[in-house]
mmCIF file of the N, C-alpha and C atoms, coordinates in Angstrom:
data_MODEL
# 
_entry.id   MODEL 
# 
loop_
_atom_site.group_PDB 
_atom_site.id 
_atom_site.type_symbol 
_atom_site.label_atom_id 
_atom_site.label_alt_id 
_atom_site.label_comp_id 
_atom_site.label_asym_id 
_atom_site.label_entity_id 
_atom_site.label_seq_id 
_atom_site.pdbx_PDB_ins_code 
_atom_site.Cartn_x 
_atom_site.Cartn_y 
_atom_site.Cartn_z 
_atom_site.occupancy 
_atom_site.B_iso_or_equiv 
_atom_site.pdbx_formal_charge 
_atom_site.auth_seq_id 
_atom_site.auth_comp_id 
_atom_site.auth_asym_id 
_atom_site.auth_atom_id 
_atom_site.pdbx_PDB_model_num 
ATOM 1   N N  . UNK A 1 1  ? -20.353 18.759  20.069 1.00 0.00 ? 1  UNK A N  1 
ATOM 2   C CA . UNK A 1 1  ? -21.135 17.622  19.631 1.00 0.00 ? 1  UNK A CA 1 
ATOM 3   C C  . UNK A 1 1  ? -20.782 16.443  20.545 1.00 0.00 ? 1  UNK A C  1 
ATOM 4   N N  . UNK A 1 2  ? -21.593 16.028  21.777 1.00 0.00 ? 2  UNK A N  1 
ATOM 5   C CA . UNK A 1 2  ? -21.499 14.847  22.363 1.00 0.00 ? 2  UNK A CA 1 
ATOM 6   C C  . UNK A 1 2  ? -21.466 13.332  22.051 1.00 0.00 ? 2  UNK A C  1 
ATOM 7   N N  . UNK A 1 3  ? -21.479 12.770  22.074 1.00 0.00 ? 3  UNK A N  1 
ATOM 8   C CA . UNK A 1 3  ? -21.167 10.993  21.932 1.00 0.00 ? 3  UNK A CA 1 
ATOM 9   C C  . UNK A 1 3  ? -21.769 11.221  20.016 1.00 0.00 ? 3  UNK A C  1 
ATOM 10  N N  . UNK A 1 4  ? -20.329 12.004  19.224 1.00 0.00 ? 4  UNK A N  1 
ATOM 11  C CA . UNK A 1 4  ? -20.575 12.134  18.001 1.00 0.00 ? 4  UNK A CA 1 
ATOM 12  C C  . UNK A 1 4  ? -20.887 10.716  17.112 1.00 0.00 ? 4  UNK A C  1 
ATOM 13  N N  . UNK A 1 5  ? -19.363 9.821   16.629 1.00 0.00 ? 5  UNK A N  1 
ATOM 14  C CA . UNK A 1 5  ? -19.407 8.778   16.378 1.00 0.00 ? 5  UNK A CA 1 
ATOM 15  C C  . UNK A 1 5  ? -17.845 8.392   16.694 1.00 0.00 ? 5  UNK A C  1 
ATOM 16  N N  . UNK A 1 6  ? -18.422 6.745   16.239 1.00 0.00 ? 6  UNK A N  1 
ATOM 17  C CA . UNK A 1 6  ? -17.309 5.869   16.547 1.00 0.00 ? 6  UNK A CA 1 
ATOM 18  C C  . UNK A 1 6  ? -16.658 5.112   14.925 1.00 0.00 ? 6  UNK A C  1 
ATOM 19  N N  . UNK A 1 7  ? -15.622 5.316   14.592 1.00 0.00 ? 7  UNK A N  1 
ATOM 20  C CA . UNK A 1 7  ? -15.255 4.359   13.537 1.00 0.00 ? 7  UNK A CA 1 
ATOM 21  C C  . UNK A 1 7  ? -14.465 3.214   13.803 1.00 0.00 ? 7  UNK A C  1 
ATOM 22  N N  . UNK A 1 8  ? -14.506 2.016   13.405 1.00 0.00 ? 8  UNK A N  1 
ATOM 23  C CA . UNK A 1 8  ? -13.809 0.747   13.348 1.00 0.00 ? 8  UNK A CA 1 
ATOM 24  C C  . UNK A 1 8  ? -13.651 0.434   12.105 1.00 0.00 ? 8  UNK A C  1 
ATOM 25  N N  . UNK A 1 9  ? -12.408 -0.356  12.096 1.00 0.00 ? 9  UNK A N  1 
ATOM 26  C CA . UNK A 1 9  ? -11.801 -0.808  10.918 1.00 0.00 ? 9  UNK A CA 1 
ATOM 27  C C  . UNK A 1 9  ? -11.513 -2.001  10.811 1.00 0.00 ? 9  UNK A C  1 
ATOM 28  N N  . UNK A 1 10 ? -12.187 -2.801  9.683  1.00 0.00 ? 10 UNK A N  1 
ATOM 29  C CA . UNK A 1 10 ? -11.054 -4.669  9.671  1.00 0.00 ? 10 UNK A CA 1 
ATOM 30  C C  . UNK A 1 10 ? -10.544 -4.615  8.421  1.00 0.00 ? 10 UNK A C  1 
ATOM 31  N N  . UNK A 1 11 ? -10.024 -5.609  8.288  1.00 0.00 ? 11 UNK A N  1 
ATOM 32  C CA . UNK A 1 11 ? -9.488  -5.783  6.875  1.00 0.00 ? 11 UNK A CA 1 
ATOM 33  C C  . UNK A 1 11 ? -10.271 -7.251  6.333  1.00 0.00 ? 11 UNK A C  1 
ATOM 34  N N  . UNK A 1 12 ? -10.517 -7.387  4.930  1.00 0.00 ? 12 UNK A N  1 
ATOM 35  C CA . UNK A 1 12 ? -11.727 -8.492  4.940  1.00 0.00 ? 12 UNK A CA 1 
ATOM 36  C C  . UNK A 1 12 ? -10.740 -8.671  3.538  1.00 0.00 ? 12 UNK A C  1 
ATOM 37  N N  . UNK A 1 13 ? -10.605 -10.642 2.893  1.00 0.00 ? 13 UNK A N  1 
ATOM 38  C CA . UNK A 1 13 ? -9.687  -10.968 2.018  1.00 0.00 ? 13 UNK A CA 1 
ATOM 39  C C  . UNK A 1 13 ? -11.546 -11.572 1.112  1.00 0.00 ? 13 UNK A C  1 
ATOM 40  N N  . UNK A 1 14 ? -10.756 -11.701 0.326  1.00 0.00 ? 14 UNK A N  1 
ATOM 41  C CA . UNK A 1 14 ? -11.932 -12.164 -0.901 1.00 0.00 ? 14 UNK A CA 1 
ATOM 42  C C  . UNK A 1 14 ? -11.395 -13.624 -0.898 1.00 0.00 ? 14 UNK A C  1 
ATOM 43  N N  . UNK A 1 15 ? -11.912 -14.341 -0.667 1.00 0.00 ? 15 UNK A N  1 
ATOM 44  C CA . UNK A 1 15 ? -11.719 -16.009 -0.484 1.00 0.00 ? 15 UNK A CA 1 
ATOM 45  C C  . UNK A 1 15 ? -10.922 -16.598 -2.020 1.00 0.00 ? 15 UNK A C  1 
ATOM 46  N N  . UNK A 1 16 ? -11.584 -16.134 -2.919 1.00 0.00 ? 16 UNK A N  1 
ATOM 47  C CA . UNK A 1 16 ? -11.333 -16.732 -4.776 1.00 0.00 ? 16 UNK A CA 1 
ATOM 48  C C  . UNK A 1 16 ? -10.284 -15.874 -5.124 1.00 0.00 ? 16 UNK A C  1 
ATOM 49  N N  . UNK A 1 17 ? -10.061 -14.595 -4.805 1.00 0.00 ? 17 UNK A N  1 
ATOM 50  C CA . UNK A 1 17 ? -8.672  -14.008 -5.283 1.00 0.00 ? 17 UNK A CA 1 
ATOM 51  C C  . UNK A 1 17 ? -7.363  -13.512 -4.360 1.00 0.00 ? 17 UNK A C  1 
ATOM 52  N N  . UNK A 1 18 ? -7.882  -13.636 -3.252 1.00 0.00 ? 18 UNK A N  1 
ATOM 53  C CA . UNK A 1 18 ? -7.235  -13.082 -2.141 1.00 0.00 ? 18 UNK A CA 1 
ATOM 54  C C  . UNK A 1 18 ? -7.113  -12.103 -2.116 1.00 0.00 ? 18 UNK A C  1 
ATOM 55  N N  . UNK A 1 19 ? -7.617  -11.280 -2.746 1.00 0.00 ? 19 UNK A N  1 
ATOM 56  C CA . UNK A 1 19 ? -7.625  -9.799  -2.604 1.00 0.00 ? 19 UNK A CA 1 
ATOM 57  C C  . UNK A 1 19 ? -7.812  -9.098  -1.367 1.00 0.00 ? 19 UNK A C  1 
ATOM 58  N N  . UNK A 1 20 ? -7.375  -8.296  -0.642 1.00 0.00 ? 20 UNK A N  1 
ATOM 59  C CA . UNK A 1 20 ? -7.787  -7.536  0.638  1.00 0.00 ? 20 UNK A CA 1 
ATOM 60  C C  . UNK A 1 20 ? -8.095  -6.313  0.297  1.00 0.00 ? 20 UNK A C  1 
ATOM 61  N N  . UNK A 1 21 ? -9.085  -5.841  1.075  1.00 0.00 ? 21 UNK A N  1 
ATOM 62  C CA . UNK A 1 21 ? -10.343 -4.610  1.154  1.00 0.00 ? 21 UNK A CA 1 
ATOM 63  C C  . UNK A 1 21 ? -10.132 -4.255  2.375  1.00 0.00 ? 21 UNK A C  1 
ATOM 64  N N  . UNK A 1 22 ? -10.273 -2.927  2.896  1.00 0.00 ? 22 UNK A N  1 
ATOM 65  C CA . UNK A 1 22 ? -10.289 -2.232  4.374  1.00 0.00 ? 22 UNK A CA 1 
ATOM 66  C C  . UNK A 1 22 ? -11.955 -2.375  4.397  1.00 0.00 ? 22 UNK A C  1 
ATOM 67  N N  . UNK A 1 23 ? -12.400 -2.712  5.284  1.00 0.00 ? 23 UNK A N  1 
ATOM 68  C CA . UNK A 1 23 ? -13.698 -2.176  5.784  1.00 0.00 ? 23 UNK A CA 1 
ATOM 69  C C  . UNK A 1 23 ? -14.190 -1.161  7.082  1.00 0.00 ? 23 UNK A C  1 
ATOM 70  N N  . UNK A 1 24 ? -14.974 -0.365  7.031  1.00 0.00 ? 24 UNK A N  1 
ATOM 71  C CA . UNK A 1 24 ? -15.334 0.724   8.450  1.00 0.00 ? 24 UNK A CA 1 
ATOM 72  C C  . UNK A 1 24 ? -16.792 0.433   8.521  1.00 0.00 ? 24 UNK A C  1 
ATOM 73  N N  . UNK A 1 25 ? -16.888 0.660   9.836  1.00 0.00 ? 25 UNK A N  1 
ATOM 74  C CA . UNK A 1 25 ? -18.346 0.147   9.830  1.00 0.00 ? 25 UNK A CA 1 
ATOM 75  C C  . UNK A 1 25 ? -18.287 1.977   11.120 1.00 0.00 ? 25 UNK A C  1 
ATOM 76  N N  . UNK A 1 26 ? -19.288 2.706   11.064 1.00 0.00 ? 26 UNK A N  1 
ATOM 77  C CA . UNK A 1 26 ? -19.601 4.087   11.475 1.00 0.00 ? 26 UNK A CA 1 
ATOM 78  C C  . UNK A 1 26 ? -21.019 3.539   12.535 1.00 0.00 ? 26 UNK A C  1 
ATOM 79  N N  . UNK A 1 27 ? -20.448 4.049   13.682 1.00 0.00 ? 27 UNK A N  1 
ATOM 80  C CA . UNK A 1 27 ? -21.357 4.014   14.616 1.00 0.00 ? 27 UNK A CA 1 
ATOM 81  C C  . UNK A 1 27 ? -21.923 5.711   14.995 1.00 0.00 ? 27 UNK A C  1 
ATOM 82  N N  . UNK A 1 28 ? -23.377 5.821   14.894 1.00 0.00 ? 28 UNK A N  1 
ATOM 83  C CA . UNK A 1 28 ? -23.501 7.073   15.089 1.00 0.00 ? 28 UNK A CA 1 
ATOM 84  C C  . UNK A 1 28 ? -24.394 6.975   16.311 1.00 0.00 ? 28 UNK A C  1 
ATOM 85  N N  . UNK A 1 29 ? -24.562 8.487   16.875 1.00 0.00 ? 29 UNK A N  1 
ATOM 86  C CA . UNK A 1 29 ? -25.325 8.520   18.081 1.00 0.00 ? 29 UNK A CA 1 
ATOM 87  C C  . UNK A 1 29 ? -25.362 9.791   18.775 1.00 0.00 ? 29 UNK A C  1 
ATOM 88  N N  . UNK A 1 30 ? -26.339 10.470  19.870 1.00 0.00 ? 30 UNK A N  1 
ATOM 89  C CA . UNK A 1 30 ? -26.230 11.296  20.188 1.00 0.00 ? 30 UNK A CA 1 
ATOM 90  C C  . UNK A 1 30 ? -26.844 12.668  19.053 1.00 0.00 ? 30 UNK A C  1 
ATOM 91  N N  . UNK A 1 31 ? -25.492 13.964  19.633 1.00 0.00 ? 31 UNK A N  1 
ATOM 92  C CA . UNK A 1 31 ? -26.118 14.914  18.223 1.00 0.00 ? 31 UNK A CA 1 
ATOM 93  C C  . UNK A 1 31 ? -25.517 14.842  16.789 1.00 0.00 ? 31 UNK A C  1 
ATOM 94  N N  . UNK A 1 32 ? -24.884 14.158  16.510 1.00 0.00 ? 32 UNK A N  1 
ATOM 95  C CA . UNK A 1 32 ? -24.374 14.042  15.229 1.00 0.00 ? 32 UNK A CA 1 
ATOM 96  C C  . UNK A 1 32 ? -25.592 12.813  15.165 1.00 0.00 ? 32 UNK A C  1 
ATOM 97  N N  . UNK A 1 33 ? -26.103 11.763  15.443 1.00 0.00 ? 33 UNK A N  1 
ATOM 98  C CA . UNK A 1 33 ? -27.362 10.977  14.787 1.00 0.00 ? 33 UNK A CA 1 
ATOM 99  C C  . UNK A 1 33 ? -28.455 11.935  14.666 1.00 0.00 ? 33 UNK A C  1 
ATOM 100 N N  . UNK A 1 34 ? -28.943 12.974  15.666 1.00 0.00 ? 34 UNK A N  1 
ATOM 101 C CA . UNK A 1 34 ? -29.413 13.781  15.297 1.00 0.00 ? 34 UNK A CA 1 
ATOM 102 C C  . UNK A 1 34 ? -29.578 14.416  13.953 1.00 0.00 ? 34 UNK A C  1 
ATOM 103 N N  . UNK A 1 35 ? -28.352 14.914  13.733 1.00 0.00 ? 35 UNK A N  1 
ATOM 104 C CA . UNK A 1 35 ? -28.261 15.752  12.433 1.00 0.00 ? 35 UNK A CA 1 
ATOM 105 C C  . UNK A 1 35 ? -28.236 14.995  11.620 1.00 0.00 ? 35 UNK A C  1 
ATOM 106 N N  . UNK A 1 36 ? -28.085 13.858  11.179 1.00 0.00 ? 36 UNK A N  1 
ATOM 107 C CA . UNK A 1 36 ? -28.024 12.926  10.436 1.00 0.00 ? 36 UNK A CA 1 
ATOM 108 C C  . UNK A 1 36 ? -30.154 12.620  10.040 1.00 0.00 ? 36 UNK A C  1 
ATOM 109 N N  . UNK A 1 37 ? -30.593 12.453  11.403 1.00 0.00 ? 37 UNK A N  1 
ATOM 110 C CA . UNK A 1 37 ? -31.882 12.251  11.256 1.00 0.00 ? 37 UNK A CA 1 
ATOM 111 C C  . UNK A 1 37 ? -32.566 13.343  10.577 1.00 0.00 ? 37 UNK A C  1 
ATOM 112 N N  . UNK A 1 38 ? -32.033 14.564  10.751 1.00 0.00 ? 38 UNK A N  1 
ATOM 113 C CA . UNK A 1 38 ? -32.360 15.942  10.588 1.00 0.00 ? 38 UNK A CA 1 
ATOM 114 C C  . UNK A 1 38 ? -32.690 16.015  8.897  1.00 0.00 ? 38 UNK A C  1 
ATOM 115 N N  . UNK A 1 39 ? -31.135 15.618  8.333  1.00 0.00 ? 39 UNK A N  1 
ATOM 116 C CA . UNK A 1 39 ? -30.878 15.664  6.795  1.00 0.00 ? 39 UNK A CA 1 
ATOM 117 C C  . UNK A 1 39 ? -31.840 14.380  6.288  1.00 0.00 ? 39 UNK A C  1 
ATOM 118 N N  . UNK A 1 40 ? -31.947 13.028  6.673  1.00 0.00 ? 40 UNK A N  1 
ATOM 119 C CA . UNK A 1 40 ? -32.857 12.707  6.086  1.00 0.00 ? 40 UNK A CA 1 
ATOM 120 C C  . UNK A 1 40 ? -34.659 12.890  5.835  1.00 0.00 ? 40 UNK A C  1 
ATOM 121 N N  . UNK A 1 41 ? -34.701 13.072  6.958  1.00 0.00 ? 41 UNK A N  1 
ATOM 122 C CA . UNK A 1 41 ? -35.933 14.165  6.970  1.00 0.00 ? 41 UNK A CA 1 
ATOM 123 C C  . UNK A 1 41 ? -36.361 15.217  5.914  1.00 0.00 ? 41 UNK A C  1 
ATOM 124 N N  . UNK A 1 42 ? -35.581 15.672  5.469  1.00 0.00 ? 42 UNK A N  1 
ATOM 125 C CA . UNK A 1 42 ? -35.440 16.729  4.527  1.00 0.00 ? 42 UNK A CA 1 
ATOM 126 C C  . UNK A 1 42 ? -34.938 16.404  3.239  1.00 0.00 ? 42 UNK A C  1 
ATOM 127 N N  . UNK A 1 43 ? -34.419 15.361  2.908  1.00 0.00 ? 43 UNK A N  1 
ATOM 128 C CA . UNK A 1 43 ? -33.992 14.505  1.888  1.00 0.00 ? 43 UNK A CA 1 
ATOM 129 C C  . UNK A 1 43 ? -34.102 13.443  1.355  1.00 0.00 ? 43 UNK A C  1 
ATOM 130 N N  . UNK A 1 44 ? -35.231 13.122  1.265  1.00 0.00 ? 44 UNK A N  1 
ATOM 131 C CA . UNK A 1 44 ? -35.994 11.615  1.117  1.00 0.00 ? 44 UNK A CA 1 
ATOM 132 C C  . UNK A 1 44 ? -35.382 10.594  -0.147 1.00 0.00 ? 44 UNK A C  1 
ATOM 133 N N  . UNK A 1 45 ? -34.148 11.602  -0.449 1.00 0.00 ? 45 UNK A N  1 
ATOM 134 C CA . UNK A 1 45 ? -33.453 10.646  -1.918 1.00 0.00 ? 45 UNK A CA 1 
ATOM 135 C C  . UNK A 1 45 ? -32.537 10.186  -1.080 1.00 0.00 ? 45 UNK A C  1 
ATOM 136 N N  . UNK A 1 46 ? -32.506 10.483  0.164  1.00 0.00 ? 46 UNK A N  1 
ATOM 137 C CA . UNK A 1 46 ? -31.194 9.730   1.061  1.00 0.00 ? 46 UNK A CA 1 
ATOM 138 C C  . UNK A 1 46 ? -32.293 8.751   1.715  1.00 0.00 ? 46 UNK A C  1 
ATOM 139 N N  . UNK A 1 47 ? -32.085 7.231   1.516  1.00 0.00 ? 47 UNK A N  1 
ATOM 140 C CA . UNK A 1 47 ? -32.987 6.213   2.244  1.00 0.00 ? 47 UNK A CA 1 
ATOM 141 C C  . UNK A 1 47 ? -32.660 5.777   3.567  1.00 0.00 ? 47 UNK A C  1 
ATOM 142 N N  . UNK A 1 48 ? -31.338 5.530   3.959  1.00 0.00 ? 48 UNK A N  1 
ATOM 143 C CA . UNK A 1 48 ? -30.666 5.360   5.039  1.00 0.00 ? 48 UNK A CA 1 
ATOM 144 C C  . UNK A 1 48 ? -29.652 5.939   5.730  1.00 0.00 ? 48 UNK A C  1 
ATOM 145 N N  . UNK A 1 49 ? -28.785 5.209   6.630  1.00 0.00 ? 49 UNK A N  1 
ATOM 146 C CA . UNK A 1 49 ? -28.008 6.006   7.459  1.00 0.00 ? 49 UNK A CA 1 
ATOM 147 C C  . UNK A 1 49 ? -26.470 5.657   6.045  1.00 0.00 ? 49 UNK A C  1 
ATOM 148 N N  . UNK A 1 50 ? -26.570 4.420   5.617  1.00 0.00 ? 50 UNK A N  1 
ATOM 149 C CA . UNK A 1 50 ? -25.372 4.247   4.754  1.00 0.00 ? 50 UNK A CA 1 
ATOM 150 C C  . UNK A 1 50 ? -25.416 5.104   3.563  1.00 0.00 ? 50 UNK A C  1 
ATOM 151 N N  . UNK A 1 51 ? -26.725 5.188   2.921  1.00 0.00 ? 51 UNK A N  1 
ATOM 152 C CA . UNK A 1 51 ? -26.638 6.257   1.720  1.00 0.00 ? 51 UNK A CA 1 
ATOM 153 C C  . UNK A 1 51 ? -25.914 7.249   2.317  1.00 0.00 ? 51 UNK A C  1 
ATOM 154 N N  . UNK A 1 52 ? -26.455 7.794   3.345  1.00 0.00 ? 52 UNK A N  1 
ATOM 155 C CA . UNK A 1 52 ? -26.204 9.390   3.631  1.00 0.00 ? 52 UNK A CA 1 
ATOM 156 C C  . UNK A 1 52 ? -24.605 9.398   3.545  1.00 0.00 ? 52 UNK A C  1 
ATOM 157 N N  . UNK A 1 53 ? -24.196 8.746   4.791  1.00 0.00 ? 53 UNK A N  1 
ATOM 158 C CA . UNK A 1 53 ? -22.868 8.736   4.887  1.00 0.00 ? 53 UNK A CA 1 
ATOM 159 C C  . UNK A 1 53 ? -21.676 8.329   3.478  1.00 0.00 ? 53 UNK A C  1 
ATOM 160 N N  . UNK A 1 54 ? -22.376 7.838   2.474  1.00 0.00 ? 54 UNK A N  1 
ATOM 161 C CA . UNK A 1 54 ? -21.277 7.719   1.496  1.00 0.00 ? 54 UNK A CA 1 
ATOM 162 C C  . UNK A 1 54 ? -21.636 9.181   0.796  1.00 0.00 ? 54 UNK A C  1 
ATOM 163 N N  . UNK A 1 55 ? -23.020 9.547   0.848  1.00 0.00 ? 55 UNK A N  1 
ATOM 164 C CA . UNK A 1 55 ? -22.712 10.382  -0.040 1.00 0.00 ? 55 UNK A CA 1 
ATOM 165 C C  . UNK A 1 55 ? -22.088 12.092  1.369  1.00 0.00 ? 55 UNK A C  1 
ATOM 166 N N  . UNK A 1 56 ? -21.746 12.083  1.880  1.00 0.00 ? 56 UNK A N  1 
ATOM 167 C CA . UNK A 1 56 ? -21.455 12.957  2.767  1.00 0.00 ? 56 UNK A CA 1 
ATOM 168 C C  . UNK A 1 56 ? -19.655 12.462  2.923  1.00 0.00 ? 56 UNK A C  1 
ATOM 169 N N  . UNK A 1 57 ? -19.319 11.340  2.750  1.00 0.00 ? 57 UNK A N  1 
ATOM 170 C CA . UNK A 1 57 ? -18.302 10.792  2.098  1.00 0.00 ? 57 UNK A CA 1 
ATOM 171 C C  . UNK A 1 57 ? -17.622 11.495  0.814  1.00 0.00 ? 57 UNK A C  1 
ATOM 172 N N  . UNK A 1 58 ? -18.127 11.131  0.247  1.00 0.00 ? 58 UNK A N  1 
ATOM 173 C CA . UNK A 1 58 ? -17.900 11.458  -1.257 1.00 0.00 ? 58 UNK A CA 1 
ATOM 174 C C  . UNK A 1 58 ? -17.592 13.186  -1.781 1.00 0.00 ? 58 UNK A C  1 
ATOM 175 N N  . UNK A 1 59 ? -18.652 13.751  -0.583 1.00 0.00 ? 59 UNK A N  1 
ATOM 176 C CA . UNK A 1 59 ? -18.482 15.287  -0.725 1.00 0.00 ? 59 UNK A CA 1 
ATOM 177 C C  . UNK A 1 59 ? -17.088 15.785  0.414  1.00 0.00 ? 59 UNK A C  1 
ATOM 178 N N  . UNK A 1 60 ? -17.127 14.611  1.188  1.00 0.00 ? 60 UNK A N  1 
ATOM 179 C CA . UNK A 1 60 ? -15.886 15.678  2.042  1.00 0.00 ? 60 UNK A CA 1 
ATOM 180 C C  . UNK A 1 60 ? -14.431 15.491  0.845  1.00 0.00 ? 60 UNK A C  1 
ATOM 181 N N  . UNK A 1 61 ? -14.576 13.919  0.241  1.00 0.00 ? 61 UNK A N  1 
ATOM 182 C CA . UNK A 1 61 ? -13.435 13.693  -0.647 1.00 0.00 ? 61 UNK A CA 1 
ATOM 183 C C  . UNK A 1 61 ? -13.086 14.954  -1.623 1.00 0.00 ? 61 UNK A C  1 
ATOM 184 N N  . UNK A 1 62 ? -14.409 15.218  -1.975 1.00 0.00 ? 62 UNK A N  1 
ATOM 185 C CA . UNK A 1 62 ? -14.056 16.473  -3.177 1.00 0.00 ? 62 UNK A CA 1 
ATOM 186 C C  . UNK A 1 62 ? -13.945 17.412  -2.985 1.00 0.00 ? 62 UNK A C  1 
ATOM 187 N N  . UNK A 1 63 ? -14.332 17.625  -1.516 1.00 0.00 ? 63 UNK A N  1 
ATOM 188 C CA . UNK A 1 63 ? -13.969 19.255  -0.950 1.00 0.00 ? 63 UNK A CA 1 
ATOM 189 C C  . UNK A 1 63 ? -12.328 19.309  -0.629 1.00 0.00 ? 63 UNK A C  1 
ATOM 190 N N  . UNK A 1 64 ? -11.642 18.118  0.218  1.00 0.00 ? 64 UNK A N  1 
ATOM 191 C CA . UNK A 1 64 ? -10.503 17.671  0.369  1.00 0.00 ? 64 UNK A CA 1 
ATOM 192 C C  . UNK A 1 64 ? -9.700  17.788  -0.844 1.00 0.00 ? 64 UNK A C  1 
ATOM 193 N N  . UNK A 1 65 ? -10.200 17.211  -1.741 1.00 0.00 ? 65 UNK A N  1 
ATOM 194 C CA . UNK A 1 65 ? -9.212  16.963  -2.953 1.00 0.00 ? 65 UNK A CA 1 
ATOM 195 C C  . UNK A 1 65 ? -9.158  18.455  -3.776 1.00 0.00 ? 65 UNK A C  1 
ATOM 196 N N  . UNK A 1 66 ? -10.397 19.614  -3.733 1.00 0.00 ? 66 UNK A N  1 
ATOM 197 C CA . UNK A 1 66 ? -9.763  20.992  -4.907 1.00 0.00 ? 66 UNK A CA 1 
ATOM 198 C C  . UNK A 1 66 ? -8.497  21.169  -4.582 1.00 0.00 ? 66 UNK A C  1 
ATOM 199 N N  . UNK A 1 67 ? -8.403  21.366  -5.667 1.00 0.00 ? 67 UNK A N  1 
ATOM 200 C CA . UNK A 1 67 ? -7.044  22.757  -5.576 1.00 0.00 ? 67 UNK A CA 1 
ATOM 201 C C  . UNK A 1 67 ? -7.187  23.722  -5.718 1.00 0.00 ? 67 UNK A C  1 
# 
C-alpha cells in the first residue's frame, strides 16, 4: 500500500477547566484513500472520511481488546 497515511498528534487544553485531550488529525491518500473511497461507495451510512475512520476505529479497538 503506497503513500498509505499520515498521523499527527497535539495536545489541546479546554480553556474553563484545563483539562487536556490528545488530538490526531489522519491524513489519507494514495491506495489506502482509495479503499476508503471504495467502502464509502458501498456504504452510504458512512457520510465521510471521519465517520468511516472512527467507526473502523472503534472496530480495530474491539478486535484488539477480545480475549
Amino acid at each position: 500500500m503506497s503513500a498509505a497515511f499520515q498521523v499527527m498528534q497535539n495536545l489541546y487544553e479546554n480553556r474553563k477547566t484545563g483539562e487536556k485531550a490528545v488530538g490526531c488529525t489522519v491524513m489519507v491518500s494514495g491506495e489506502f484513500q482509495k479503499m476508503l473511497d471504495g467502502i464509502l461507495k458501498k456504504h452510504p451510512e458512512y457520510k465521510d472520511y471521519s465517520g468511516l475512520m472512527g467507526v473502523l476505529v472503534q472496530k480495530g479497538l474491539a478486535e484488539l481488546t477480545k480475549e
